[in-house]
N, C-alpha and C positions, 0 to 999 in steps of 0.2 A: 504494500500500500504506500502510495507514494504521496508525499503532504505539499502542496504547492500553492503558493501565495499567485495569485491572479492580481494583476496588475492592468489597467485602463487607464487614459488621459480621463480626465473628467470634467474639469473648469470650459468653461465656454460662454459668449455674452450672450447667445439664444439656448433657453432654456431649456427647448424644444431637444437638441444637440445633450444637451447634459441628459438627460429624462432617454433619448434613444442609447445613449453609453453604459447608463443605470441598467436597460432593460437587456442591452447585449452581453453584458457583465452576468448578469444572473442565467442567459442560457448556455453559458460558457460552463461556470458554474457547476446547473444541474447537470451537464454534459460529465463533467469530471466526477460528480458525486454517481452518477450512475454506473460509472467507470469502474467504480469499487475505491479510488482515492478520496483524500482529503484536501478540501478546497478552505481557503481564505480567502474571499475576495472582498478585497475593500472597500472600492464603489457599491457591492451591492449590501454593504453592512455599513457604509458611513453615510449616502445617500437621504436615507429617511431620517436620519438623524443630522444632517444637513440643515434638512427642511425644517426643523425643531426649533433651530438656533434664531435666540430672538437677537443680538448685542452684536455678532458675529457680522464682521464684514464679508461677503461673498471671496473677494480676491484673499482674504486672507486665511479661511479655511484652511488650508495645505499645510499650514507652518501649525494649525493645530492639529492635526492629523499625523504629522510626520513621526514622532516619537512613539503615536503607538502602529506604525505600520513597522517600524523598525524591530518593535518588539516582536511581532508577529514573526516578522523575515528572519529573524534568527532560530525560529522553531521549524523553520520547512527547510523543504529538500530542495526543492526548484523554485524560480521563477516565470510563471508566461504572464507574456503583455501581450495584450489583444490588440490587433495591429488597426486599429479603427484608424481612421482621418485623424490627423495630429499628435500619432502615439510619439513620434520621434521629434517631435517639438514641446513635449511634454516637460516643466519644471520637474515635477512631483518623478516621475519616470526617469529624468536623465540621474537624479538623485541616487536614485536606486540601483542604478546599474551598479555591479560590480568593477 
């Protein structure tokens, strides 16, 4: 069983873009979890808890974020990044790279 952190861009100024990353993130997801592995995916567990945030500036998100994705990424085995539009211009993502 293989434990791997899922990884998406996420930030985007149409909402619309954020909400379809959200929702590609979680078929990725169930795809792995059907696989028999274990998935972390952060978009699809930081997302709705996004939308929660009442004080939280939109752009700055990530910098709250980062310290528990890093936590996460030291428990798994892999990384995949969903190659959506803008993975490779992603803040949050080039961070992470090894």
């Amino acid at each position: 069983m293989r434990k791997i952190f899922l990884a998406c861009p996420y930030s985007h100024a149409d909402e619309r873009v954020v909400h379809e990353r959200f929702l590609a993130c979680n078929e990725v997801a169930a795809t792995i979890v059907e696989s028999g592995n274990v998935v972390f995916s952060q978009v699809s567990m930081s997302h709705p808890i996004n939308l929660a945030f009442k004080t939280i500036d939109p752009s700055e998100v990530g910098k709250l974020w980062a310290p528990v994705d890093a936590h996460f990424m030291e428990s798994m085995d892999e990384l995949i990044i969903l190659d959506v539009d803008g993975w490779d211009r992603s803040s949050g993502l080039t961070s992470s790279r090894p």
